[in-house]
DRENPA-3360 file (N, C-alpha, C; in nm, 2 decimals, always signed):
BEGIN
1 = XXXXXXXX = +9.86/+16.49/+11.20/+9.97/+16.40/+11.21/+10.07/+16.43/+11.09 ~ +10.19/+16.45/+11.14/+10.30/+16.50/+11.01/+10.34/+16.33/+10.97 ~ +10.39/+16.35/+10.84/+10.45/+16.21/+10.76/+10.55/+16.16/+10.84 ~ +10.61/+16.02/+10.91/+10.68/+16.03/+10.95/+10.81/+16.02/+10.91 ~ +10.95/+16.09/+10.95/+11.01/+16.11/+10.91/+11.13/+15.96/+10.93 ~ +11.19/+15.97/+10.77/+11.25/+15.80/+10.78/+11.36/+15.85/+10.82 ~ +11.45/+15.73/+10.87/+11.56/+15.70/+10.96/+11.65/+15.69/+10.90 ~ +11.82/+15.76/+10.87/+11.88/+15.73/+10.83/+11.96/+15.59/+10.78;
9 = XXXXXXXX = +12.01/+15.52/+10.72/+12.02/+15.34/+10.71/+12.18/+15.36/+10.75 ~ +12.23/+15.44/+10.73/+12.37/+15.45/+10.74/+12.44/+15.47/+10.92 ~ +12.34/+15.56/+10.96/+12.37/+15.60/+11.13/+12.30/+15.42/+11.22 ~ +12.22/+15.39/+11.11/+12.09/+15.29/+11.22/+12.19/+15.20/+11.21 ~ +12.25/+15.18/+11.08/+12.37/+15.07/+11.06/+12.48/+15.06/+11.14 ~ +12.56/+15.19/+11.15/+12.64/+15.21/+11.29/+12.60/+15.18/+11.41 ~ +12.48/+15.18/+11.46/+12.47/+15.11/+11.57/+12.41/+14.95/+11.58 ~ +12.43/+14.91/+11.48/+12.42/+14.76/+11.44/+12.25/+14.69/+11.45;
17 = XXXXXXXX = +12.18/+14.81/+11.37/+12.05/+14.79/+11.38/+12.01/+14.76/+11.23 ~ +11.88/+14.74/+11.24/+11.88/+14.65/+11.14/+11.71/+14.73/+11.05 ~ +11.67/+14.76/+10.96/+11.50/+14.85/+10.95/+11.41/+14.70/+10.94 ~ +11.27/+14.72/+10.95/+11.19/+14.66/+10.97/+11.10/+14.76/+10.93 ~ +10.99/+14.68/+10.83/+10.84/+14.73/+10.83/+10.76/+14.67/+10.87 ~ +10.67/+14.71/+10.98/+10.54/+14.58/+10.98/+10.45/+14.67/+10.96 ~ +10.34/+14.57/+10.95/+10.20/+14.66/+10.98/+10.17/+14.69/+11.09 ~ +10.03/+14.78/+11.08/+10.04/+14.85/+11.23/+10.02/+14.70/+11.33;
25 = XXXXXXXX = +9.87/+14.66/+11.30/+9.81/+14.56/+11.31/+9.87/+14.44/+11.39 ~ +10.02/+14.42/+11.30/+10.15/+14.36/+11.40/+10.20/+14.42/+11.46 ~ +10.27/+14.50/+11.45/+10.33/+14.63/+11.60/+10.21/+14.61/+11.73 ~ +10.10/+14.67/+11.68/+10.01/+14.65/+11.79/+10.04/+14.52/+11.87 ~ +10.05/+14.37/+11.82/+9.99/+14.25/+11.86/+10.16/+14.23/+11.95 ~ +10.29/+14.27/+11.85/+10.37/+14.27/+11.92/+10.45/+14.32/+12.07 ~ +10.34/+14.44/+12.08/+10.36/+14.54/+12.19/+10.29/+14.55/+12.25 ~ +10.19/+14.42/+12.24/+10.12/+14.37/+12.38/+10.13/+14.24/+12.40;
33 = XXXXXXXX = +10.19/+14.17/+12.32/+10.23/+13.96/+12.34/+10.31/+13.97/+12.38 ~ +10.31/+13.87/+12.50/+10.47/+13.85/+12.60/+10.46/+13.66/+12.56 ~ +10.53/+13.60/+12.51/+10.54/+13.43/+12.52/+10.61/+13.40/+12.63 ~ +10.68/+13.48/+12.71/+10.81/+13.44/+12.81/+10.74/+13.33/+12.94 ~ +10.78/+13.21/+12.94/+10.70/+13.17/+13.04/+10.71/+13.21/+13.15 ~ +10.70/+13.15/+13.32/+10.69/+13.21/+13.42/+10.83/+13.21/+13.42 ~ +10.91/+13.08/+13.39/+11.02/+13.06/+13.48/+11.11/+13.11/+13.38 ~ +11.12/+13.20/+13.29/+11.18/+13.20/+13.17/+11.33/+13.32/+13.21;
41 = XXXXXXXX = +11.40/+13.25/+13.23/+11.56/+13.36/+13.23/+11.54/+13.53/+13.21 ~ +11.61/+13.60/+13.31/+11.60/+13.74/+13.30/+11.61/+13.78/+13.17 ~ +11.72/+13.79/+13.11/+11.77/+13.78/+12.98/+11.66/+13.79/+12.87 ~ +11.55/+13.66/+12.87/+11.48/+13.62/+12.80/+11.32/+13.75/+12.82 ~ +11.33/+13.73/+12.95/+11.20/+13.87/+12.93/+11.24/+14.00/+13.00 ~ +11.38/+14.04/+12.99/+11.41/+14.19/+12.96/+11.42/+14.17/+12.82 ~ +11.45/+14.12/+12.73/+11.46/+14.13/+12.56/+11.30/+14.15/+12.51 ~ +11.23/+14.07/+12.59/+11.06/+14.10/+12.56/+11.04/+14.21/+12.56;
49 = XXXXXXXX = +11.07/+14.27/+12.69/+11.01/+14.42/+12.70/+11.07/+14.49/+12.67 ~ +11.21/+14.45/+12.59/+11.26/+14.57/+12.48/+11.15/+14.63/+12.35 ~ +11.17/+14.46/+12.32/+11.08/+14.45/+12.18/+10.95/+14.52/+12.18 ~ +10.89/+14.48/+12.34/+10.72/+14.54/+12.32/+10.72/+14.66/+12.33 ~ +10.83/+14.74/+12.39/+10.84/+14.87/+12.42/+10.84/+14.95/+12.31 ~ +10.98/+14.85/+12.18/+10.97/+14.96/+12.07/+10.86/+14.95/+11.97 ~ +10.79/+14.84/+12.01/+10.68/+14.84/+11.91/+10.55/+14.93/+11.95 ~ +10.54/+14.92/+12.10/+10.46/+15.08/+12.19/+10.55/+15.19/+12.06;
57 = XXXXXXXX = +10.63/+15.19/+12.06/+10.65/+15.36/+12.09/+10.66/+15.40/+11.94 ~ +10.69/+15.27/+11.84/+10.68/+15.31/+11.70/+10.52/+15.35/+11.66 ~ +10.43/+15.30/+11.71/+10.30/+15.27/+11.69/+10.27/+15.43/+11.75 ~ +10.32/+15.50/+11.87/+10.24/+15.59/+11.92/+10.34/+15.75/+11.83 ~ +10.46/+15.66/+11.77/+10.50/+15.78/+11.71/+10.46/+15.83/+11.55 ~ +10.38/+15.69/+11.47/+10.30/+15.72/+11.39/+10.17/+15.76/+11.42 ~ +10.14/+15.76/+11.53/+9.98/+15.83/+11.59/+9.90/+15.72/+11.56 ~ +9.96/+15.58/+11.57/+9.84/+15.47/+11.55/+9.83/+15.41/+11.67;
65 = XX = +9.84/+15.44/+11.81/+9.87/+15.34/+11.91/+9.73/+15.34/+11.93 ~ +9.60/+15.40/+11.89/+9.48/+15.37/+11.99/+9.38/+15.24/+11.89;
% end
């Protein structure tokens, strides 16, 4: 597994994003917990499965997803 490589702050900023570190431990728990209830607005769990997606894919891009 190579080091992963960090993200510029200045480009991430132009697209009005914001860094975050968690642990793996959290990424994991985030990128499989949905709270959205049944009846809960489109809006509200397409934003979920933004979130859980990028926390899949940060997790599988440091080679910690298993």
């Amino acid at each position: 597994m190579s080091d992963p490589a960090p993200t510029n702050p200045q480009a991430e900023a132009g697209h009005g994003r914001i860094a975050l570190w968690l642990d793996p431990e959290d990424l994991r728990w985030l990128a499989e917990h949905c709270c959205c209830a049944e009846d809960a607005p489109h809006e509200a769990t397409d934003r979920c499965l933004r979130l859980r997606f990028r926390a899949s894919t940060a997790l599988h891009k440091s080679g910690r997803n298993g």
